[in-house]
VONUGU-66396 format. One record per residue (C-alpha): y, z, x; residue in one letter. Coordinates in steps of 0.25 Angstrom, whole numbers, padded with zeros to 4 digits, always signed. Example, Ala and Ser with C-alpha at 12.3 -4.5 7.8 and 13.67 -1.06 7.14 Angstrom:
! VONUGU-66396
-0018+0031+0049A-0004+0029+0055S
***
This chain:
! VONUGU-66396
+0540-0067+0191X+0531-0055+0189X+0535-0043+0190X+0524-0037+0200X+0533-0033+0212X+0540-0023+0215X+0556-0024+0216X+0560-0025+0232X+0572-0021+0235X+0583-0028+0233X+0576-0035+0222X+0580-0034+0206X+0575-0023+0197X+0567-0025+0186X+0580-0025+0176X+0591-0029+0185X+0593-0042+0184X+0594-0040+0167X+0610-0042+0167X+0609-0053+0175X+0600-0061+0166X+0607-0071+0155X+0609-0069+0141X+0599-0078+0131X+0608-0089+0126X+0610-0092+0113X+0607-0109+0114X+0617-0119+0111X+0613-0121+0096X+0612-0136+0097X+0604-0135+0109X+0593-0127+0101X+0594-0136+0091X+0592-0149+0099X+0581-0142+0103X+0575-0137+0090X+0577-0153+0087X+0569-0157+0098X+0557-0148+0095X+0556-0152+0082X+0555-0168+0085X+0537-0165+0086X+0537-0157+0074X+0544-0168+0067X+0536-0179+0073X+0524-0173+0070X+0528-0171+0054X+0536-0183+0050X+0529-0192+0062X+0539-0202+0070X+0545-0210+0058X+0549-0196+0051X+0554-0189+0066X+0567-0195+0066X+0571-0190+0052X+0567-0178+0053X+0573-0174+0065X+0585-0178+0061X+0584-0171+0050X+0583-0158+0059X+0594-0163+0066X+0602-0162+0054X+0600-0150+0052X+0605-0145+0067X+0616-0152+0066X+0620-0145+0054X+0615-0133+0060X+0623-0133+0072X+0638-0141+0065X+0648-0134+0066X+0650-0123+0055X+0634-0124+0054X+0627-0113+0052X+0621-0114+0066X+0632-0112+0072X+0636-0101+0064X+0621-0095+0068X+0623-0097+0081X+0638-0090+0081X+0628-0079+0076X+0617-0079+0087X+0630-0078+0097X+0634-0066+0092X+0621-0059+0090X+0620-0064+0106X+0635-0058+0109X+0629-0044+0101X+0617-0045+0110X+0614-0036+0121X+0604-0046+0127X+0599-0057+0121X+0604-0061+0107X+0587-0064+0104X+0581-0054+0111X+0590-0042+0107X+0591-0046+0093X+0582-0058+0087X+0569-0057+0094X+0559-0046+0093X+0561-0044+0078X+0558-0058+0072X+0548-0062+0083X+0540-0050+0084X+0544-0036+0077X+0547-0042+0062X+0533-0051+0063X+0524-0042+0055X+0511-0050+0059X+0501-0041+0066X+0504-0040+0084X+0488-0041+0085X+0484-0055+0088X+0499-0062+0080X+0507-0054+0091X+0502-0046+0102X+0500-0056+0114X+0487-0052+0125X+0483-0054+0141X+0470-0052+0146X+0470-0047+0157X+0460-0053+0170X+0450-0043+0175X+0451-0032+0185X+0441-0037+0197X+0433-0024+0191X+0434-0028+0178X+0416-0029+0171X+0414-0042+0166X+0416-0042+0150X+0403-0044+0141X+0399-0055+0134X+0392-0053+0120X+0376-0054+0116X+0374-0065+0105X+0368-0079+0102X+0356-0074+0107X+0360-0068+0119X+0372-0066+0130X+0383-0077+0129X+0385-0083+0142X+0395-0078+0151X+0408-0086+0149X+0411-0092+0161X+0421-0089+0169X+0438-0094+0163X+0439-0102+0175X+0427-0111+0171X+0427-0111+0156X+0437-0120+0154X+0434-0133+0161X+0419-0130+0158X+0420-0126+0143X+0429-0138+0141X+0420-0147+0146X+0408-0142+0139X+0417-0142+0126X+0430-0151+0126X+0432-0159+0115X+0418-0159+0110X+0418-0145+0110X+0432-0146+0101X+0424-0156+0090X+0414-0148+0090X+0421-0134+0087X+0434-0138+0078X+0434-0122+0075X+0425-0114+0085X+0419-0101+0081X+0429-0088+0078X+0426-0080+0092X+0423-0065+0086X+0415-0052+0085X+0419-0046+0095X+0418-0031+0087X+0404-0034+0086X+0399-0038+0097X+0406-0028+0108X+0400-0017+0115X+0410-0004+0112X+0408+0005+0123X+0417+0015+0130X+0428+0015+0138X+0425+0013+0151X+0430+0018+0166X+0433+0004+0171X+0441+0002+0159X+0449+0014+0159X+0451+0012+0174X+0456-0004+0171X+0465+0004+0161X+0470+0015+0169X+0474+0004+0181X+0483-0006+0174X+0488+0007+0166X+0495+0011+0177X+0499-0001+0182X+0506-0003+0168X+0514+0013+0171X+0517+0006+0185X+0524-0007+0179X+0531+0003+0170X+0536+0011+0181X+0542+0000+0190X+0548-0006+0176X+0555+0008+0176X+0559+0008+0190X+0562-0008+0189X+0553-0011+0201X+0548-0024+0197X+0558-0035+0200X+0564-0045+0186X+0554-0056+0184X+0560-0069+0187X+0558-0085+0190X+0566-0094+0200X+0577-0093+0190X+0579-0079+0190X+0575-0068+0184X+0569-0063+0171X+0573-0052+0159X+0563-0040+0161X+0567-0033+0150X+0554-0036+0143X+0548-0026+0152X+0556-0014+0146X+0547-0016+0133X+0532-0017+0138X+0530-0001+0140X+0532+0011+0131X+0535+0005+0117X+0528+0001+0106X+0531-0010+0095X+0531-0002+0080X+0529-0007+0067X+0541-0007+0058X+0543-0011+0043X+0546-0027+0045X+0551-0028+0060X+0545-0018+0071X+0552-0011+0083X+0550-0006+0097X+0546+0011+0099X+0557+0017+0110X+0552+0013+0122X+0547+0026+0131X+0550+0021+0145X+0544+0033+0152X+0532+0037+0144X+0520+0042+0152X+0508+0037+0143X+0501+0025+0140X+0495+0023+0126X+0478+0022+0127X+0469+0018+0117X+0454+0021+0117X+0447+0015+0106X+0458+0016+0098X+0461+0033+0105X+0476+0033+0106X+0479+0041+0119X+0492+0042+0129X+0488+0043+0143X+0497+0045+0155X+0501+0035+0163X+0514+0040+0171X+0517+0053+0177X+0526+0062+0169X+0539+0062+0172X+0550+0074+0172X+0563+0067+0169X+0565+0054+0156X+0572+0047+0169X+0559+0048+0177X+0550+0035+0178X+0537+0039+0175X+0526+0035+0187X+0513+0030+0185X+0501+0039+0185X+0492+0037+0195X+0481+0028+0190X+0469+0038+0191X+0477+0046+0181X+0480+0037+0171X+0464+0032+0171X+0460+0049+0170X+0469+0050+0158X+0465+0036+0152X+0451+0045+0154X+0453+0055+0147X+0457+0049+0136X+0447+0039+0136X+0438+0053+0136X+0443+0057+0125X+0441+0045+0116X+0428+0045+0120X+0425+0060+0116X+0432+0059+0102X+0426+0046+0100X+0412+0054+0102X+0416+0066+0094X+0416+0055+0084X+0432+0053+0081X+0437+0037+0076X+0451+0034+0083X+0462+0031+0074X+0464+0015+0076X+0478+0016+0071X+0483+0006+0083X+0475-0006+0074X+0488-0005+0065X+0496-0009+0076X+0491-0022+0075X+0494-0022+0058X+0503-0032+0052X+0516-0024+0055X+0521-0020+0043X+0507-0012+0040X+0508-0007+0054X+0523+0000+0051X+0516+0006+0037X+0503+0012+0045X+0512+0016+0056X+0521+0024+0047X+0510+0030+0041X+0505+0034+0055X+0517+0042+0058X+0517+0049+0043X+0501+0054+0046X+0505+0063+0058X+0516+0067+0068X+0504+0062+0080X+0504+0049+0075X+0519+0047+0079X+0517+0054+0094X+0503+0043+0094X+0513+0031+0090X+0522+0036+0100X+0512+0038+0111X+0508+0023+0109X+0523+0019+0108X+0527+0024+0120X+0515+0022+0130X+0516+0013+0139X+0505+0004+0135X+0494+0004+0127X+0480+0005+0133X+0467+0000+0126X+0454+0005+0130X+0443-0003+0123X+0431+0002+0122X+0424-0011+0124X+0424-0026+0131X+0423-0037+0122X+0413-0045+0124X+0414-0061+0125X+0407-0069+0113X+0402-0081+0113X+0409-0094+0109X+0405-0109+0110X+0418-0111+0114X+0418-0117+0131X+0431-0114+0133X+0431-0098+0127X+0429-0087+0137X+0424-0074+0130X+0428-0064+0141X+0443-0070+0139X+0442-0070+0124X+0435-0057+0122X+0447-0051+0131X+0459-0058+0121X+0451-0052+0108X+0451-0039+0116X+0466-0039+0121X+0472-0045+0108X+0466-0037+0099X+0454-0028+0102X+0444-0024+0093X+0441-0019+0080X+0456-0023+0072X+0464-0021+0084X+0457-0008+0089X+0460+0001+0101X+0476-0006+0102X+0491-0005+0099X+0497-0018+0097X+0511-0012+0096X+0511-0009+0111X+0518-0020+0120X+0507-0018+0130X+0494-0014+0126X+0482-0016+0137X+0467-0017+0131X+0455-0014+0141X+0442-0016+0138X+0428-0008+0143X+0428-0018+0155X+0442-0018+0160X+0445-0031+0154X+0460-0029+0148X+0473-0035+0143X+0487-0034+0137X+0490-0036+0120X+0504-0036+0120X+0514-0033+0109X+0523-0047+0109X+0536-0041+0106X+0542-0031+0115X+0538-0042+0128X+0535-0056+0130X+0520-0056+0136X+0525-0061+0150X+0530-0048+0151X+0518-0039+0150X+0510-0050+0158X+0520-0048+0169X+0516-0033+0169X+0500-0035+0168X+0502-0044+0179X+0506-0031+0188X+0496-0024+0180X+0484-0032+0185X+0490-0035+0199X+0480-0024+0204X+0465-0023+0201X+0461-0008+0197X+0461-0001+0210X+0451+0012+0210X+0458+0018+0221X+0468+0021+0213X+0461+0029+0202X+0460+0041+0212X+0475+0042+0216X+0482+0055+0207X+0479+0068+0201X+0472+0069+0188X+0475+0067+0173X+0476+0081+0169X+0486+0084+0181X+0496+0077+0179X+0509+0088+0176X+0498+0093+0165X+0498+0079+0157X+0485+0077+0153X+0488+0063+0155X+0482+0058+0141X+0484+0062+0126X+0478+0057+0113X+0487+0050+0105X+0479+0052+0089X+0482+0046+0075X+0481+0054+0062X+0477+0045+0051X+0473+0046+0037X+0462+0038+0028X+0473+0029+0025X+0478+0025+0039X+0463+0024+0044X+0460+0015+0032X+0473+0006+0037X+0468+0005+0052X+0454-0001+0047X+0463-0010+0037X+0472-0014+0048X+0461-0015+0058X+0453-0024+0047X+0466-0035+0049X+0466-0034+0061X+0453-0040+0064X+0456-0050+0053X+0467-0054+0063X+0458-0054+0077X+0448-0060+0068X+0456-0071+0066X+0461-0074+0081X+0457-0084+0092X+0460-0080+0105X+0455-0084+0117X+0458-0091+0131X+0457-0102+0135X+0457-0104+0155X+0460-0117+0158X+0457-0120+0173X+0458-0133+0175X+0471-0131+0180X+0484-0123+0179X+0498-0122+0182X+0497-0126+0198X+0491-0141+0193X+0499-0143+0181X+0511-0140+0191X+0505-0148+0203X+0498-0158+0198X+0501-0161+0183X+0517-0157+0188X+0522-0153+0175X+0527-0137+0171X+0515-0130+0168X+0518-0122+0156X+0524-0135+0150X+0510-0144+0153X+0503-0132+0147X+0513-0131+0134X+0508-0147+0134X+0492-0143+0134X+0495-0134+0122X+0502-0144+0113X+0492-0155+0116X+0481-0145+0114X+0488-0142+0100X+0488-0155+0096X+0474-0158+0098X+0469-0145+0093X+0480-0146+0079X+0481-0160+0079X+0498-0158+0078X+0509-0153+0086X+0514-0140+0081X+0526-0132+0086X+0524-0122+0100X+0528-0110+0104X+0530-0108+0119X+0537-0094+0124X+0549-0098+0133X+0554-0084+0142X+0568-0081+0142X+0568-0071+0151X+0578-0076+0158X+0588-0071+0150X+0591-0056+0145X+0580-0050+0137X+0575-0063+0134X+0560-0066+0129X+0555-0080+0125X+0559-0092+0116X+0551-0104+0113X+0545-0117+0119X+0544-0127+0110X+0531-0134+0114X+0531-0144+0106X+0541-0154+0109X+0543-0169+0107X+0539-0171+0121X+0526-0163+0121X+0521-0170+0107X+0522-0183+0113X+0514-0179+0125X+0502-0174+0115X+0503-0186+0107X+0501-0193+0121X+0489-0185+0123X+0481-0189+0110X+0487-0203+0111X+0476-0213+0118X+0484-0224+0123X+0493-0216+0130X+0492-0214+0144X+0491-0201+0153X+0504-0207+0162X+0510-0207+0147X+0505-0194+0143X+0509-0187+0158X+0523-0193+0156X+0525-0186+0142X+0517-0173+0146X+0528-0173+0158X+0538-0175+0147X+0533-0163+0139X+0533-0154+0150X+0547-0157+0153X+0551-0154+0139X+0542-0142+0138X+0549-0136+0151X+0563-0140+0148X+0560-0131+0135X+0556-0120+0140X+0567-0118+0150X+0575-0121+0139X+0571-0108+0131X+0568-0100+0143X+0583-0102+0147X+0587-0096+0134X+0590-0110+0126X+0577-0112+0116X+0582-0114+0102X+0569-0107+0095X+0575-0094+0097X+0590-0099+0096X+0585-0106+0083X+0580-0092+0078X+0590-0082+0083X+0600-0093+0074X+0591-0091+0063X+0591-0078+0063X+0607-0077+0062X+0606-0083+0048X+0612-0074+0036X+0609-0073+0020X+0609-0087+0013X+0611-0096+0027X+0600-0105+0031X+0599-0120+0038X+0591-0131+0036X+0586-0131+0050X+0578-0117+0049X+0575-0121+0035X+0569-0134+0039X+0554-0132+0039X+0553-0140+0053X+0562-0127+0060X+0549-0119+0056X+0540-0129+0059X+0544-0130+0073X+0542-0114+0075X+0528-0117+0070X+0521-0113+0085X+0507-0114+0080X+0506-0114+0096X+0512-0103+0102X+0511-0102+0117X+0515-0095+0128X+0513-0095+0143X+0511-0081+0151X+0509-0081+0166X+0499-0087+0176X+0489-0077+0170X+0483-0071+0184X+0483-0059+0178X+0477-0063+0163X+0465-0069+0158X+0472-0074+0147X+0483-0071+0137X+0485-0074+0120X+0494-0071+0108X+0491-0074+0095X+0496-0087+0087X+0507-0089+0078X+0501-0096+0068X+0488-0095+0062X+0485-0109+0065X+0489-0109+0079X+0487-0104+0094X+0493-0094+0103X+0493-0097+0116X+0497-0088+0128X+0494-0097+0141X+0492-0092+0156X+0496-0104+0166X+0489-0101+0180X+0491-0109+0192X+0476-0115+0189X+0473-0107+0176X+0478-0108+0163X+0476-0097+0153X+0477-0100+0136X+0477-0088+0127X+0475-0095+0115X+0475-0088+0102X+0474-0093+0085X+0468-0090+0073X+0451-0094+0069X+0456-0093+0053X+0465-0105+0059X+0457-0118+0054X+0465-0128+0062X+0466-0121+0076X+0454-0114+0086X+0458-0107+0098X+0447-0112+0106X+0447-0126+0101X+0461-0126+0106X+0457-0120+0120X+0449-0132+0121X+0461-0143+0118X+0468-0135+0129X+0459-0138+0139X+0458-0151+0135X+0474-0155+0134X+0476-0148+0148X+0464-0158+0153X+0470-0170+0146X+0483-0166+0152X+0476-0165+0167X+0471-0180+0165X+0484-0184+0160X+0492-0177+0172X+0482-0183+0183X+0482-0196+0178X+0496-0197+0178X+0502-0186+0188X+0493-0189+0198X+0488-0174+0194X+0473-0173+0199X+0475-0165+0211X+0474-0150+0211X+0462-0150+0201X+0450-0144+0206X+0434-0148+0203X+0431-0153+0192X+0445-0153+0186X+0446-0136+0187X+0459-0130+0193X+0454-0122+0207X+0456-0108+0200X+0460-0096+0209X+0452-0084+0207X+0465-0077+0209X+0472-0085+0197X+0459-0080+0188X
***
């Protein structure tokens, strides 16, 4: 399904097949009610216990049956959703509903709550990162992913959990990293996937890359009209998308928080023209220059403007500073529309964070110095602009990522392109191919982008950066590589759908760690259908709660507990083809809600079990096989919860885990550990009773492919 070939002929175009794709259905409304229902029966369990289930529920009921009567005022929502659907050019969610309440009206800061990151795996070039002196001396290397699972859980497991109910908050990083410069490895890394970026770009354009699809036909690509040449801006209560520049030459490049616009396609004579790539050796001379010219005005002794820290401001602050950006001078409104229309933004950090030591066994510094560095840098958010959808930090040694802004795409899209991306290693040979920067139809191929601030405005960016490091102060992140097995032996051996057996780990990892079950957020694709983006999985379900209870019961058996994991991962795939198809009730349930007028309201949103059941104090989502990445985050919901982004390789399973340390109750790395011990549990319990043995290598490790790291 990834879109890393070229179209042969006789084969679809990129947008082709578009008309042919279904509308999103508007669900039967009794239909997402039964199914609301039957999510509800755990939460009601958990609360009223058995004795209290049945009354409960059938107090929900009463409410959807008087919801849905005739002449109720469900129906007469739904007549309402119909029609918004019959106005609708697309998708009566996608066109209308979605991106304001899910993304623009939110005013929370996009650093940490709403950006999402990749970390990319290393060029074969790529120097090892450093690890930091202290205690006494150099911490010892981390060993590598592959092994630090199996042995850090057997050095720590359950003892190690008793012993650390709140491991140590993993900072510092300020003030333990070496700054130096920007180095020519690092500017080469750059220049490379820079170029690789213009090429997807330009086959985008000429829809060269055939629709991404599955055995049952293919899927909407209109997300790939918004990953290039546009920017999110703030805007008073809801924000908006800039006018998106198709054929902008440029890139937006920032040098220890420099602003400058390098070229990275040719010009072109005529608005009908599709831009062509620059060859890479040019676009690495005018990342030169400029990176020149940073450091001679950084030596003359001039302090860049780190305005783009207000990009990651509480939003409504953001639109103030913003306005008064553009009132201070004319240039600020050509810098804004530089960044704006680039094609990407482009970090060069002037460092490579060092991994800090931890008495955690499952932590691997290299890993989690690369998520702080991707999600949100240094210094309050320095050298970075989270209002880009694409924005590719590089650290001094090469080691690089992607922080995404999560409203213009859904993050299998831009792993879909850094998959083409990274398909090829930088290639020296390259660099010599084309003229020079300065010759190119007299472009000189770079040009600084500057800020004109007053007292005032620079005392905001020091405010703003001061809560900002409040907010990466307070956030967990980190990776947890689970090698014991993957996808192949869950499929083969343990014979149950991988992502549901997975979805299972999470919620009895969960229960242990919290003690309760609590409502869970799985992205479901619709891509399917036209412009479609996600709906929900709901995790937990009657099915899935009986399984976990199985697993802390003592005197049930593993055939027991294999026969209701089997159970639970039949429910769990049954809905999510349910809300992939177009059918979850989640965003029916919302779309209905938002059809309300003055003075109407129901029982059923009123009653305090409708926001209890949206509660996903675990939000997950599951990316790719991850050959490409290292690993993969988003931030949590809720304070006292986690984020999870997981990558499920064939023997590789990769968690980006994120919460809050001001949380008492949760710990990221505590509940790295209760992962690996539910998927353990789970392996016992599969081989006991499926016969599930075969397939595992020595000492209980998956065989790990060194092509799959």
């Amino acid at each position: 399904m990834f879109a890393t070939s070229r179209v042969k002929p006789g084969q679809a175009k990129t947008y082709s097949l578009q008309p042919s794709l279904p509308r999103l259905p508007v669900p039967e409304l009794e239909k997402s009610l039964e199914g609301y229902l039957k999510s509800l029966v755990p939460v009601l369990e958990q609360k009223y216990g058995p004795s209290g289930l049945k009354k409960e529920l059938e107090k929900r009921r009463l409410f959807a049956r008087d919801f849905s009567a005739p002449g109720g005022l469900g129906r007469t929502l739904q007549e309402r959703l119909l029609d918004l659907d019959h106005i609708s050019p697309n998708s009566w969610l996608n066109d209308t509903l979605w991106l304001g309440p899910a993304y623009h009206s939110w005013r929370a800061p996009l650093l940490i709550n709403s950006n999402w990151w990749l970390l990319f795996a290393p060029d074969p070039n790529d120097p090892a990162p450093p690890t930091h002196e202290g205690g006494g001396g150099m911490e010892t290397p981390d060993p590598s992913p592959t092994t630090a699972v199996a042995e850090g859980a057997q050095k720590g497991g359950k003892d190690w959990l008793d012993a650390n109910p709140k491991p140590e908050r993993i900072g510092g990083y300020e003030e333990v990293v070496k700054r130096e410069w920007v180095t020519e490895w690092q500017v080469r890394k750059a220049s490379w996937m820079a170029r690789r970026f213009a090429e997807f770009r330009e086959r985008l354009a000429k829809e060269d890359i055939p629709p991404d699809s599955s055995k049952a036909g293919p899927f909407c690509m209109e997300q790939y009209r918004h990953l290039f040449n546009f920017s999110r801006i703030p805007l008073p209560g809801c924000d908006a998308f800039s006018t998106a520049a198709p054929t902008a030459t440029h890139l937006s490049l920032m040098i220890d928080d420099f602003i400058y616009s390098i070229d990275v396609f040719a010009p072109v004579s005529s608005p009908l023209e599709i831009p062509a790539p620059l060859p890479v050796g040019v676009i690495e001379k005018n990342i030169k220059a400029a990176v020149d010219d940073a450091r001679s005005r950084i030596d003359a002794g001039e302090k860049a403007k780190a305005v783009g820290i207000l990009t990651a401001d509480e939003r409504d602050t953001w639109t103030k500073n913003r306005e008064r950006l553009l009132l201070l001078s004319p240039s600020n409104r050509t810098t804004l529309s530089s960044l704006s229309t680039s094609l990407i933004s482009l970090s060069l950090d002037t460092y490579t964070l060092p991994s800090l030591p931890s008495s955690d066994p499952l932590r691997h510094g290299p890993l989690d110095a690369q998520v702080r560095n991707v999600s949100a840098g240094l210094n309050g958010g320095g050298n970075r602009w989270f209002d880009k959808p694409i924005s590719i930090p590089v650290e001094t040694n090469g080691r690089a990522g992607i922080l995404g802004e999560h409203s213009p795409v859904d993050a299998l899209i831009p792993s879909i392109v850094i998959e083409y991306v990274l398909a090829e290693p930088v290639d020296p040979a390259q660099f010599g191919i084309g003229e020079g920067a300065e010759g190119q139809k007299g472009h000189k191929g770079w040009a600084r982008c500057d800020w004109v601030t007053d007292e005032a405005m620079d005392q905001e960016i020091e405010a703003c950066r001061e809560r900002n490091r409040v907010i990466v102060a307070d956030s967990e992140g980190s990776q947890l590589w689970w090698n014991e097995y993957g996808v192949e032996w869950i499929k083969k051996n343990a014979k149950l759908s991988p992502d549901a057996f997975v979805q299972q780990a999470l919620q009895l990892a969960w229960f242990r760690d919290q003690g309760y079950a609590t409502a869970t957020y799985e992205t479901a694709s619709t891509r399917a259908m036209q412009h479609g983006r996600t709906d929900v999985i709901r995790s937990l379900s009657e099915e899935s709660r009986a399984w976990v209870k199985s697993m802390q019961d003592d005197k049930a058996d593993d055939a027991t507990r294999y026969a209701l994991l089997q159970t639970a991962t039949q429910t769990h795939a049954a809905l999510t083809k349910t809300s992939s198809n177009g059918h979850g009730y989640d965003r029916h349930l919302m779309g209905l809600r938002t059809r309300l007028r003055a003075g109407e309201t129901h029982a059923l949103f009123e009653d305090e079990c409708y926001a209890k059941s949206q509660e996903w104090k675990l939000s997950t989502s599951g990316l790719s096989a991850g050959g490409k990445f290292m690993g993969t985050g988003f931030g949590t919901g809720w304070p006292d919860g986690y984020g999870i982004n997981y990558l499920a390789g064939p023997c590789l399973i990769k968690f980006g885990i994120e919460g809050k340390y001001s949380a008492p109750s949760t710990s990221v790395a505590r509940f790295k550990h209760q992962i690996a011990q539910a998927l353990r549990d789970m392996r016992r319990v599969c081989e006991a009773s499926a016969g599930a043995g075969a397939g595992v290598g020595a000492g209980g490790k998956g065989d790990i492919p060194k092509a799959k790291l």
